[in-house]
C-alpha positions, 0 to 999 in steps of 0.5 A, a space after each residue: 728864106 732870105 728876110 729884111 728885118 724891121 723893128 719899129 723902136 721909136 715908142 716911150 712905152 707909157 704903161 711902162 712908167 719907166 720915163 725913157 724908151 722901155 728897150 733901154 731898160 736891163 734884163 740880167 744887165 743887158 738892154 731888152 733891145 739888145 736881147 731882141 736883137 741878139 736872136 736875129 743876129 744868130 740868124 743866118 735868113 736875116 739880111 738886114 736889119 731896119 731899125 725904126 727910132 727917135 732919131 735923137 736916140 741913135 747914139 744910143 742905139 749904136 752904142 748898144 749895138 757895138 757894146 754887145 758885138 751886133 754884127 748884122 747890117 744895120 740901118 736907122 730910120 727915123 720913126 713916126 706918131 704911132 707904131 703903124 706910121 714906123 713900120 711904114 716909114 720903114 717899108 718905104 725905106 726898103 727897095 730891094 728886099 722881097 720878104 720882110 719881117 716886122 717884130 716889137 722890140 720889145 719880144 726878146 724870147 723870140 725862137 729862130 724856129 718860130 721865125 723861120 715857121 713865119 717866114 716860109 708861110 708868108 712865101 706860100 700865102 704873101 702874109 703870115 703870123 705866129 700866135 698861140 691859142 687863148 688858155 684864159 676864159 675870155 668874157 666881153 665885158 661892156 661898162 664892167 659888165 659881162 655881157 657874155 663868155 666868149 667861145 675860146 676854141 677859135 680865139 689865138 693871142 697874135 705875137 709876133 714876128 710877122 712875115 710879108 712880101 714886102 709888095 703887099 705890106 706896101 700896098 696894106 699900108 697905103 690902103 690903110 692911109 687913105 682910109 684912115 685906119 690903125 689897125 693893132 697889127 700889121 696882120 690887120 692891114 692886109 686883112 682889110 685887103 681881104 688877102 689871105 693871112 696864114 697863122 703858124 704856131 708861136 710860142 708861150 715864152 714870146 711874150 712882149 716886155 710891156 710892164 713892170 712885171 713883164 720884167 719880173 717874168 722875163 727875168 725868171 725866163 732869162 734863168 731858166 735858160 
């Protein structure tokens, strides 16, 4: 179950309103991307480790990095336009690894358990995600309309990590440049292929540290551990 790990860490993350790269930003006086990162140096399946940055932020990575003791190998990579254009830029970085392991930095609660769930269903169908099912009412809205309930038994919120061989996400990416399409996910990208795409049950508490109150709740988690 050996994985290479890429994280894609270039983004400002605007609805943050934080004016700086929001894995800067302390929960319980640790940086988000240090928590992330923490989970997957305790994992023993983890080989390596891409990071995907603004090049001129890499000091400050690698200050963080040997602050907080990361002991996993570590490569930078530099990052592109949009979250889509890091993550290839860092697949085309890998050569030797088989599975791989794309995960938003800004997921700090991620469960080795969940990992491990992700990756192994991506050896028995090439793609894999992790995600819970919807608990909110879900309503297609249309100009501040409802235009009509959703049926919601069907409907799962996708998180990651995502889990792929590395040979098919190469080859979704690349279809996805020649036509044109950003997809929300890198899931999305094989799913155009038409490839089967496992899901795996996530967890509640990997939520994805996007604004302001997303700290306020991570803070609360961080306590109940």
């Amino acid at each position: 179950m050996k994985y290479t790990l890429i994280i894609p860490a270039a983004g400002q993350g605007k609805r943050m309103g934080a004016g700086k790269n929001k894995l800067f930003l302390e929960m319980d006086g640790k940086p988000v991307i240090v928590h992330t990162l923490q989970q997957f140096d305790m994992d023993e399946q983890c080989e390596k480790v891409v990071l995907v940055i603004n090049m001129e932020e890499k000091e400050i990575f690698q200050m963080y990095l040997s602050t907080y003791g990361i002991k996993k190998h570590v490569e930078y990579i530099p990052g592109g336009q949009e979250r889509q254009e890091s993550v290839y830029n860092g697949v085309k970085h890998l050569q030797d690894a088989e599975y791989v392991v794309v995960h938003d930095g800004a997921r700090p609660f991620v469960e080795k358990e969940v990992t491990h769930r992700v990756v192994g269903a991506s050896m028995l169908t090439g793609a894999a995600i992790c995600a819970v099912p919807v608990k909110d009412t879900i309503k297609r809205v249309v100009n501040e309309v409802v235009q009509d309930t959703v049926e919601r038994s069907s409907l799962w919120s996708v998180q990651t990590p995502q889990a792929f061989r590395l040979s098919l996400l190469k080859k979704a990416h690349e279809y996805a440049i020649r036509e044109a399409f950003v997809g929300t996910d890198d899931a999305s990208l094989v799913e155009r292929l038409g490839d089967k795409v496992q899901v795996v049950m996530g967890d509640y508490y990997n939520i994805k540290v996007t604004t302001p109150e997303d700290l306020l709740i991570s803070e609360s988690f961080l306590k109940r551990k």
